[in-house]
C-alpha positions as YAML, in Angstrom:
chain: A
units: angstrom
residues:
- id: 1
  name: UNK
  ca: [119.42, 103.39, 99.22]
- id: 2
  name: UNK
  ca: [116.64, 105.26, 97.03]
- id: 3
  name: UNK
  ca: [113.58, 106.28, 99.07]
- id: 4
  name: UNK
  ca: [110.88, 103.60, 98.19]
- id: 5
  name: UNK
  ca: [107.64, 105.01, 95.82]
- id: 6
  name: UNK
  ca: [104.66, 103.52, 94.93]
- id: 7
  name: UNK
  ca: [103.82, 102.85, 91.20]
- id: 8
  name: UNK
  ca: [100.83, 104.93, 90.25]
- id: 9
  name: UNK
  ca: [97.56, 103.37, 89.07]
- id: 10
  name: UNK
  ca: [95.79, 106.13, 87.83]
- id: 11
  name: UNK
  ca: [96.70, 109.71, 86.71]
- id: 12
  name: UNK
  ca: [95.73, 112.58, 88.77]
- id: 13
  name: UNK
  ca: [95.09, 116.26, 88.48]
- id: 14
  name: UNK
  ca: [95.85, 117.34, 92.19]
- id: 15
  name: UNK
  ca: [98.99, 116.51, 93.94]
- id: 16
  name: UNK
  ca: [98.59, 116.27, 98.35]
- id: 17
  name: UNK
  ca: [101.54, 116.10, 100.50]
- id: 18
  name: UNK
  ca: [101.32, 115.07, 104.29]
- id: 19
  name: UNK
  ca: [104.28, 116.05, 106.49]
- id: 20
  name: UNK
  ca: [104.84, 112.74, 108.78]
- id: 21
  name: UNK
  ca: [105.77, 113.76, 112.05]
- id: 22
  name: UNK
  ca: [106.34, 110.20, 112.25]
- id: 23
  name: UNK
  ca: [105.79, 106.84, 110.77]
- id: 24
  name: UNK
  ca: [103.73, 104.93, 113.60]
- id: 25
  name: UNK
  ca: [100.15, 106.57, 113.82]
- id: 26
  name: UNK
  ca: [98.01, 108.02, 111.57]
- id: 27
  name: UNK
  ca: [97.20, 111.25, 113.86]
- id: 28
  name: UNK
  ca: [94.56, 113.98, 112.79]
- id: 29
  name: UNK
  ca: [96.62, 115.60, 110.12]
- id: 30
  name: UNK
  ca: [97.17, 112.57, 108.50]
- id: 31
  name: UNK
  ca: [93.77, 111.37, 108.42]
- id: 32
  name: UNK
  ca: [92.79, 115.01, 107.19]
- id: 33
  name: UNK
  ca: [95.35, 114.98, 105.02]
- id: 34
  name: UNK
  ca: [94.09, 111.48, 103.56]
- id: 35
  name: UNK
  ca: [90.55, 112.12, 103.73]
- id: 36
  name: UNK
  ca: [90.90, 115.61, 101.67]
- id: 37
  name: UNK
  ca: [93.25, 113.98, 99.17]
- id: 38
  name: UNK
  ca: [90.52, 110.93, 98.77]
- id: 39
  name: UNK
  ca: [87.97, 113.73, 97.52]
- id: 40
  name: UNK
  ca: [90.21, 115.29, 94.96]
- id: 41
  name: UNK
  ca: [91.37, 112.00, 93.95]
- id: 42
  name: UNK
  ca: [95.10, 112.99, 94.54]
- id: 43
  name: UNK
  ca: [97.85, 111.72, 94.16]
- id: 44
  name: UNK
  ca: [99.73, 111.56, 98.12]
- id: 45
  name: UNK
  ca: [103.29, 112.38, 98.97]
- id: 46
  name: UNK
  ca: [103.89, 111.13, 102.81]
- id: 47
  name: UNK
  ca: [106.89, 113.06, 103.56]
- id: 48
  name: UNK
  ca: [108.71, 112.16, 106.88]
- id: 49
  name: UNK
  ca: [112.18, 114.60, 107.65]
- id: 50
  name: UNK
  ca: [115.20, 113.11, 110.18]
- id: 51
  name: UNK
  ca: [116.74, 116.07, 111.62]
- id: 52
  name: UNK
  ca: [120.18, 116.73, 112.08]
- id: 53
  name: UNK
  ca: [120.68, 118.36, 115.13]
- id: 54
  name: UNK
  ca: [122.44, 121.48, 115.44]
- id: 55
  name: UNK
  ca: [124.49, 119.97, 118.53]
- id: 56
  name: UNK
  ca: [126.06, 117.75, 115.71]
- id: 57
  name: UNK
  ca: [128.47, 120.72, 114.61]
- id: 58
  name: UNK
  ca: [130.08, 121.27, 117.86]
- id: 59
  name: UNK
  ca: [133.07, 119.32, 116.97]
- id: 60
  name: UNK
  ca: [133.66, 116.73, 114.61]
- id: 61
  name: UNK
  ca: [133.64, 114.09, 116.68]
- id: 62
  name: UNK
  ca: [129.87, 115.14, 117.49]
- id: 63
  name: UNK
  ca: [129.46, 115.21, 113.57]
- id: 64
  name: UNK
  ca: [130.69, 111.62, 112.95]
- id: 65
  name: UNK
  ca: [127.80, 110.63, 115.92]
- id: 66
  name: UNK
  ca: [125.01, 112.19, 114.65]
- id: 67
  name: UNK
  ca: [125.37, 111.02, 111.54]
- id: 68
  name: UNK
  ca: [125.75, 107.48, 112.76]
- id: 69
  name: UNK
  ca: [122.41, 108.23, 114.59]
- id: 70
  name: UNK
  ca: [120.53, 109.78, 112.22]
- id: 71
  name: UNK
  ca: [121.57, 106.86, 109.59]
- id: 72
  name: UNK
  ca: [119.52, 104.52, 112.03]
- id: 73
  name: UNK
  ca: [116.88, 106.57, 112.23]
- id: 74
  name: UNK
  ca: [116.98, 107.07, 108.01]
- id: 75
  name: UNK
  ca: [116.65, 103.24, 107.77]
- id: 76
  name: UNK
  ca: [114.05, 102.78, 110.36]
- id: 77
  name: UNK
  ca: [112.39, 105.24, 108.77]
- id: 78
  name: UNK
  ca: [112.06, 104.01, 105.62]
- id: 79
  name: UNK
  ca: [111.62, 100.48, 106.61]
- id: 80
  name: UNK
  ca: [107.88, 102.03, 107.86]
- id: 81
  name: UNK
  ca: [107.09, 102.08, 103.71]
- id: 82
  name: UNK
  ca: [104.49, 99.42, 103.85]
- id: 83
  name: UNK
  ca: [102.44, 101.25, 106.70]
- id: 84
  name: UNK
  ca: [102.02, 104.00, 103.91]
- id: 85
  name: UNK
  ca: [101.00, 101.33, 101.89]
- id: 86
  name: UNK
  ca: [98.55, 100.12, 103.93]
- id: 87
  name: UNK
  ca: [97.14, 103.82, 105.04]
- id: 88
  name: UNK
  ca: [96.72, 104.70, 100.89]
- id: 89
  name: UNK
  ca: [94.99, 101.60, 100.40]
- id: 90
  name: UNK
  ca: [92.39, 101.81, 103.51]
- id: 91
  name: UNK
  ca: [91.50, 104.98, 101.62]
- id: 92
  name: UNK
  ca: [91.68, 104.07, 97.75]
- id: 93
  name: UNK
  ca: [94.77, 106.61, 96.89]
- id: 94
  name: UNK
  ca: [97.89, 106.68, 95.10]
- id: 95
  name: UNK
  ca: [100.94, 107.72, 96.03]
- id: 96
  name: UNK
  ca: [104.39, 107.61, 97.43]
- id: 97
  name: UNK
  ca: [106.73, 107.72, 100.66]
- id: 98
  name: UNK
  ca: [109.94, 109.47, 100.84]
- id: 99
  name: UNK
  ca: [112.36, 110.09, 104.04]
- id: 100
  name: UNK
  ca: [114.52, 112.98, 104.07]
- id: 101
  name: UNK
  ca: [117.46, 114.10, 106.15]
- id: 102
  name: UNK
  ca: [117.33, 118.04, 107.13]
- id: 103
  name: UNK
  ca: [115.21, 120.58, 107.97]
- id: 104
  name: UNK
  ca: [111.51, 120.19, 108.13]
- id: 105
  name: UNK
  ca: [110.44, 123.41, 106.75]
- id: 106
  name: UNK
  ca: [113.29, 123.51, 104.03]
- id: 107
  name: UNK
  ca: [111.52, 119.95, 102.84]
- id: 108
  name: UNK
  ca: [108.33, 121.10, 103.00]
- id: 109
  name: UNK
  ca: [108.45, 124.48, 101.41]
- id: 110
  name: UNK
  ca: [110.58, 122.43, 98.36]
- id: 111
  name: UNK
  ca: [107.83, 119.88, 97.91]
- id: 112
  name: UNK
  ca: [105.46, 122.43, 97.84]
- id: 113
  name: UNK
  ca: [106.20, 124.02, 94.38]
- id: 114
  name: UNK
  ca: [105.26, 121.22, 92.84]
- id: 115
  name: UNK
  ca: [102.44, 120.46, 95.04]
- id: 116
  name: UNK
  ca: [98.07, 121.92, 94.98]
- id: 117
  name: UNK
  ca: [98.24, 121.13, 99.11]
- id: 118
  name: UNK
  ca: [100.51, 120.93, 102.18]
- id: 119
  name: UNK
  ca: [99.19, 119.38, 105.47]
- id: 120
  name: UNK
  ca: [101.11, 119.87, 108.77]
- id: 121
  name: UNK
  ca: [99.96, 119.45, 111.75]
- id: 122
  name: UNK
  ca: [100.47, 121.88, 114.53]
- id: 123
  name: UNK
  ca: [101.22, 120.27, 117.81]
- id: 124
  name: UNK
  ca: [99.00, 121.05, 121.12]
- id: 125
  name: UNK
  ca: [102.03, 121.04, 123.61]
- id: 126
  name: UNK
  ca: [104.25, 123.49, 121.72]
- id: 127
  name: UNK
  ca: [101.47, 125.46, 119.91]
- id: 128
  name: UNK
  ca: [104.14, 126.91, 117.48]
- id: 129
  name: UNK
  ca: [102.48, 130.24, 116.85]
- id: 130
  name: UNK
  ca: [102.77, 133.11, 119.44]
- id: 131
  name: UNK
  ca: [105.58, 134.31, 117.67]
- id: 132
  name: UNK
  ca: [105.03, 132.36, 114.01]
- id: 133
  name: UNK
  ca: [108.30, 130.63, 114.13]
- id: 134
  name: UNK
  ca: [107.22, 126.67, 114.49]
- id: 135
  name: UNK
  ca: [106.83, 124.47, 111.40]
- id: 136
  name: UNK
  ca: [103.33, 124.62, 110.70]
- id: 137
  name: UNK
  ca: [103.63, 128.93, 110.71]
- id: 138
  name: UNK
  ca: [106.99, 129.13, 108.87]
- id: 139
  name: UNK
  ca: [105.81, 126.50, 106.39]
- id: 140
  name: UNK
  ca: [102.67, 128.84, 105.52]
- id: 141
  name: UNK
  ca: [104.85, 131.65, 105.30]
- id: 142
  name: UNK
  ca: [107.27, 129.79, 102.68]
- id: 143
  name: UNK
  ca: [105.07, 127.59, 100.60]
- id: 144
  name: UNK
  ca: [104.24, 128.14, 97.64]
- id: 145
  name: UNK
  ca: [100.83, 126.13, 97.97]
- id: 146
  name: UNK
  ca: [97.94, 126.44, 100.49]
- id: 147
  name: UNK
  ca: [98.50, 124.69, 103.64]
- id: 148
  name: UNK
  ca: [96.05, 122.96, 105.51]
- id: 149
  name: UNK
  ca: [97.21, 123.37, 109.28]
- id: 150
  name: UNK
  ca: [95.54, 120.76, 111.22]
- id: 151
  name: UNK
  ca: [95.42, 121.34, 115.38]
- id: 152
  name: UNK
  ca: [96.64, 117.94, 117.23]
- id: 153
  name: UNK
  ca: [93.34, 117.01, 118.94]
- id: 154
  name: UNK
  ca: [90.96, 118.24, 116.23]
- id: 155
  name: UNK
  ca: [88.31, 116.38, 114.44]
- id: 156
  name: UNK
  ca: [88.90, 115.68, 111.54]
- id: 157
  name: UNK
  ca: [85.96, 113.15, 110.69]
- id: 158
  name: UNK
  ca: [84.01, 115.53, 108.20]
- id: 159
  name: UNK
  ca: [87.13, 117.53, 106.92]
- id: 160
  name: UNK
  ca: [86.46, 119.61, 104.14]
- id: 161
  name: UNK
  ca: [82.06, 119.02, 104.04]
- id: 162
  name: UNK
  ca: [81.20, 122.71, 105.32]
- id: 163
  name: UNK
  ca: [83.95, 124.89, 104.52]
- id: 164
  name: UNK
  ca: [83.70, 128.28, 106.26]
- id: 165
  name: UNK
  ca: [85.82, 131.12, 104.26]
- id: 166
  name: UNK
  ca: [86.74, 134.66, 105.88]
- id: 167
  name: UNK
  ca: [86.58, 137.26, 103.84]
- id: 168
  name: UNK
  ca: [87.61, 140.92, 103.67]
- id: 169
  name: UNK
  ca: [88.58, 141.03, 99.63]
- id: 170
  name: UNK
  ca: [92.37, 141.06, 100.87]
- id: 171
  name: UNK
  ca: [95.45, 139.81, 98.40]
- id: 172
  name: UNK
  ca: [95.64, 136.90, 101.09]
- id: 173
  name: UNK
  ca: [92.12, 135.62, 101.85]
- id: 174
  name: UNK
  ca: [92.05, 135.65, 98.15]
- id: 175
  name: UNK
  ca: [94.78, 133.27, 97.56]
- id: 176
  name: UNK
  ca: [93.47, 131.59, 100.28]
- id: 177
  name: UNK
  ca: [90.20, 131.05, 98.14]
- id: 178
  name: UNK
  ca: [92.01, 130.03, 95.15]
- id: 179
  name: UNK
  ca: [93.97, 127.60, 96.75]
- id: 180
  name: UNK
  ca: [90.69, 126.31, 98.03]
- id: 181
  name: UNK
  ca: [88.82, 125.97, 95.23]
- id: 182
  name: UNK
  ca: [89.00, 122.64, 94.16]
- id: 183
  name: UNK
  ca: [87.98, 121.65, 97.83]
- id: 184
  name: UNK
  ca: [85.21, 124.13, 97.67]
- id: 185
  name: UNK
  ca: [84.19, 122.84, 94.46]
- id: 186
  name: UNK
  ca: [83.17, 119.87, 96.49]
- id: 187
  name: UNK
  ca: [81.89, 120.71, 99.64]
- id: 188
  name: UNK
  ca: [78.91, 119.76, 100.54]
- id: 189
  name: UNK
  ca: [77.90, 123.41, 102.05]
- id: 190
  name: UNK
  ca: [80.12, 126.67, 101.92]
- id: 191
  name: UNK
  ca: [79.65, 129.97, 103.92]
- id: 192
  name: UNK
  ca: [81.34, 132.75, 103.55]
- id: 193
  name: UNK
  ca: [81.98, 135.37, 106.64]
- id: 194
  name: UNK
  ca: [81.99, 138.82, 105.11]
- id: 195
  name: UNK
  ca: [84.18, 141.14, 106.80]
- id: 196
  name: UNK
  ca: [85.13, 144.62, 106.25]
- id: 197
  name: UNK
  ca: [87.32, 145.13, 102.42]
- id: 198
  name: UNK
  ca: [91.33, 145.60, 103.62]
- id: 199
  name: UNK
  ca: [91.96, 148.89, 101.92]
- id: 200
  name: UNK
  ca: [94.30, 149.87, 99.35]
- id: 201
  name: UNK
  ca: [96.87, 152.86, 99.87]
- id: 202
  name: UNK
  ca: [94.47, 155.57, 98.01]
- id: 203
  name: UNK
  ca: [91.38, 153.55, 99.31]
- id: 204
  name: UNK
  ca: [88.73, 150.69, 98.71]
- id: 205
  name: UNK
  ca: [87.16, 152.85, 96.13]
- id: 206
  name: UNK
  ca: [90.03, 153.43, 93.88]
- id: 207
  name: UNK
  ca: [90.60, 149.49, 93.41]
- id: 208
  name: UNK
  ca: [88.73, 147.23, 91.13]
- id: 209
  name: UNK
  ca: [86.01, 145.47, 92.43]
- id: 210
  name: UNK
  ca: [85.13, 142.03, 92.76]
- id: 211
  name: UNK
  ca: [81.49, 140.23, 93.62]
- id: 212
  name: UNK
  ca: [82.75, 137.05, 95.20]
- id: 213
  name: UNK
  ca: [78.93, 136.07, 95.07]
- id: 214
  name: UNK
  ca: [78.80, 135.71, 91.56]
- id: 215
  name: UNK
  ca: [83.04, 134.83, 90.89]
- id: 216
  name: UNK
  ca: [81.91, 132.21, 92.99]
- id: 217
  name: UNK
  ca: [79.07, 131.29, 90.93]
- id: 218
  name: UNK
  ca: [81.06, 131.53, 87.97]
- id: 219
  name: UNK
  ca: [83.37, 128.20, 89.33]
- id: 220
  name: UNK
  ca: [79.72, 126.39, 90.36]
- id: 221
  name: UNK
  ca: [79.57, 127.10, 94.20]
- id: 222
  name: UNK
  ca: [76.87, 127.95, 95.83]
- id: 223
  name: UNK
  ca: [77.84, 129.80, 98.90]
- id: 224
  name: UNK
  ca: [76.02, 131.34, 102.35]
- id: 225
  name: UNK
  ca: [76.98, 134.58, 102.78]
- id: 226
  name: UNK
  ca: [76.94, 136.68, 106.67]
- id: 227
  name: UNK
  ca: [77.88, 139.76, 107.50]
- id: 228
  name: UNK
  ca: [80.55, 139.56, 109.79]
- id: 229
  name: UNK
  ca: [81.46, 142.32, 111.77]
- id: 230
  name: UNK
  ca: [82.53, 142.25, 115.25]
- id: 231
  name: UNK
  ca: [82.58, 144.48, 118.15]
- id: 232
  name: UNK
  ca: [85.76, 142.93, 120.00]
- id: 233
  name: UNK
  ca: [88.62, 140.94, 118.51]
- id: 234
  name: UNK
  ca: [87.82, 139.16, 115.14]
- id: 235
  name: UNK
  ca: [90.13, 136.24, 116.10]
- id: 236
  name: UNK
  ca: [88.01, 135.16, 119.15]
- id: 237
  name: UNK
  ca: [84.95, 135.95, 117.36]
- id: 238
  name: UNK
  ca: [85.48, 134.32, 113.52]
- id: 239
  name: UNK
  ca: [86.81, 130.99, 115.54]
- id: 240
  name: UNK
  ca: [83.45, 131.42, 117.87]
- id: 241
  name: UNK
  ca: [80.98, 132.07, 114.47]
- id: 242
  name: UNK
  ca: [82.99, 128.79, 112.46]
- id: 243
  name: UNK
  ca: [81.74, 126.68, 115.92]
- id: 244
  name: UNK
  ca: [78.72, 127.85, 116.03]
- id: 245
  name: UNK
  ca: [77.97, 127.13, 112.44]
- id: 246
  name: UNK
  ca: [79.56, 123.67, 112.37]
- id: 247
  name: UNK
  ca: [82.01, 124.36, 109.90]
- id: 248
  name: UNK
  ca: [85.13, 121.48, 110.02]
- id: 249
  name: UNK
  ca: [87.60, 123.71, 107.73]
- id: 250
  name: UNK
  ca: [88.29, 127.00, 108.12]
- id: 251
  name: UNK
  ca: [89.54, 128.68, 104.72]
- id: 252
  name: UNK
  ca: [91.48, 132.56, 105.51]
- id: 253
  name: UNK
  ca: [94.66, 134.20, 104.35]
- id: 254
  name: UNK
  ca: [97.41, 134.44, 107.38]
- id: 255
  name: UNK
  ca: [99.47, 137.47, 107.83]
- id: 256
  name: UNK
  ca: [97.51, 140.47, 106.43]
- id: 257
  name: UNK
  ca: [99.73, 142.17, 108.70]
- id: 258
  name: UNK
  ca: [103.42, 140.96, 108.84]
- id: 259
  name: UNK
  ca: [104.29, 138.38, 111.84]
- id: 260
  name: UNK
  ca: [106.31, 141.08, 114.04]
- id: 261
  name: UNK
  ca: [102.84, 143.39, 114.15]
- id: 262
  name: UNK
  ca: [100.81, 140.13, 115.27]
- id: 263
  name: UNK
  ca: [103.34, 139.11, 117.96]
- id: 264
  name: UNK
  ca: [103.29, 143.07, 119.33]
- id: 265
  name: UNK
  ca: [99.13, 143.36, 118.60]
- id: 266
  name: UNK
  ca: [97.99, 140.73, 118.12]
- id: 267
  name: UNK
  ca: [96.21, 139.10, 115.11]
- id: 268
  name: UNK
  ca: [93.42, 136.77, 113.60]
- id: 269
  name: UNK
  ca: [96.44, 134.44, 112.26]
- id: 270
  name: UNK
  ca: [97.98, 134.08, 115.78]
- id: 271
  name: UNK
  ca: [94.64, 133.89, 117.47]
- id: 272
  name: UNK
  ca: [93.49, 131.37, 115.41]
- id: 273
  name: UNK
  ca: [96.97, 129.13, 115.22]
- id: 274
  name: UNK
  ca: [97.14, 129.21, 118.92]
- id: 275
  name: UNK
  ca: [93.94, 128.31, 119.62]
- id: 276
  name: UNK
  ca: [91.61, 126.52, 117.01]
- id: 277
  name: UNK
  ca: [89.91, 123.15, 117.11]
- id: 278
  name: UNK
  ca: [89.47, 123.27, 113.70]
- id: 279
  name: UNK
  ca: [91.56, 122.52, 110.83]
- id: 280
  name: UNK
  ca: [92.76, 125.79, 108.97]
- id: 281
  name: UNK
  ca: [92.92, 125.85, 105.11]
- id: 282
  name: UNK
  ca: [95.64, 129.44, 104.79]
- id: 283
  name: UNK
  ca: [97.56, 130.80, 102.09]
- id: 284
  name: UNK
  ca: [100.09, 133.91, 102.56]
...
């Protein structure tokens, strides 16, 4: 049985998927996902992934089982279709529903090279990042779009209205920016923190140079710029300046440093996907 899709309306310049965790509530990263997709007028990809579980390949009678079971849950699954219907239409989009058997990461990374935006969701009770290893980390790391990585209980409301982007003219908070863009384009108010340049080999000096003032200018934003330079850890303190400003969407490249350095140091991408409130625009 074909996965069921929607017939499009309209074309569309920006293409959104939304991981489903599952097909029963429309939880913060699916109403972020939504409400971002509504202002680029995107088209929406709902993409909910059965598992197989690994237990299944213990013998083959455990094989023949779980793919019984996860047959059930492939047709209850996709029986759900008109509840991603209904979610599209509350918020005037376009778009489909597919249901997938395998890995979640595998499926998301996939649907990402044809896609402008991921959203996952990463859950409070298993926070998935001290080590980087959960979906919502490992789907950053392989994706070859941004992906907006929305925290369980955040708010989600005014997603993507006063963007706050960190900025220390790195290959990554870079991409970040450009992945962003469109979003940024418009926001209703944009503030950049301004952190110290991550040097080159031979040296900041030796590298060309870029005003993001005025390349910002250049694509019609108008930005806020403030210094940002902190005396104790800049994951504790960036996450502390985006509250206190009232940002809802926090735009920054993850992994400046690779994943085994953050879970032996520390980092700002660890800090900030174990413990922010607020949804998390990142690019690697």
């Amino acid at each position: 049985m074909p996965p069921p899709t929607f017939e499009d309306a309209a074309m569309s310049e920006f293409d959104v998927v939304i991981h489903l965790r599952n097909c029963e509530i429309a939880g913060p990263a699916v109403e972020a996902g939504l409400a971002l997709a509504r202002r680029l007028d995107a088209h929406v990809l709902g993409l909910h992934v059965v598992a197989l579980s690994t237990a299944a390949f213990v013998s083959p009678e455990a094989v023949a089982v779980q793919v019984n079971e996860t047959g059930h849950l492939l047709e209850e699954a996709r029986a759900r279709a008109p509840w991603w219907r209904e979610e599209l239409d509350r918020h005037g989009l376009q778009g489909e529903f597919q249901v997938v058997q395998g890995d979640a990461i595998d499926a998301l990374c996939h649907a990402s090279r044809w896609s402008d935006l991921v959203i996952a969701e990463r859950p409070c009770a298993n926070p998935d990042a001290p080590v980087g290893w959960g979906i919502a980390s490992r789907t950053v790391f392989g994706s070859s779009a941004p992906v907006v990585v929305v925290p369980e209980g955040a708010r989600v409301d005014k997603v993507g209205q006063h963007m706050l982007v960190a900025w220390n003219a790195s290959r990554e908070s870079m991409l970040a920016i450009r992945g962003a863009l469109p979003l940024l384009k418009r926001a209703t108010r944009v503030t950049v923190l301004e952190g110290e340049p991550n040097v080159g080999l031979l040296g900041f000096d030796n590298l060309p140079k870029i005003d993001l003032r005025a390349w910002l200018k250049r694509h019609a934003i108008e930005a806020e710029f403030r210094p940002f330079k902190p005396a104790r850890d800049h994951g504790p303190a960036l996450l502390e300046a985006a509250n206190s400003a009232e940002a809802d969407l926090i735009v920054i490249g993850a992994w400046g440093q690779s994943r085994i350095t953050e879970l032996v140091l520390g980092g700002v991408t660890r800090h900030l996907f174990q413990h922010s409130n607020l949804p998390m625009l990142v690019a690697h």
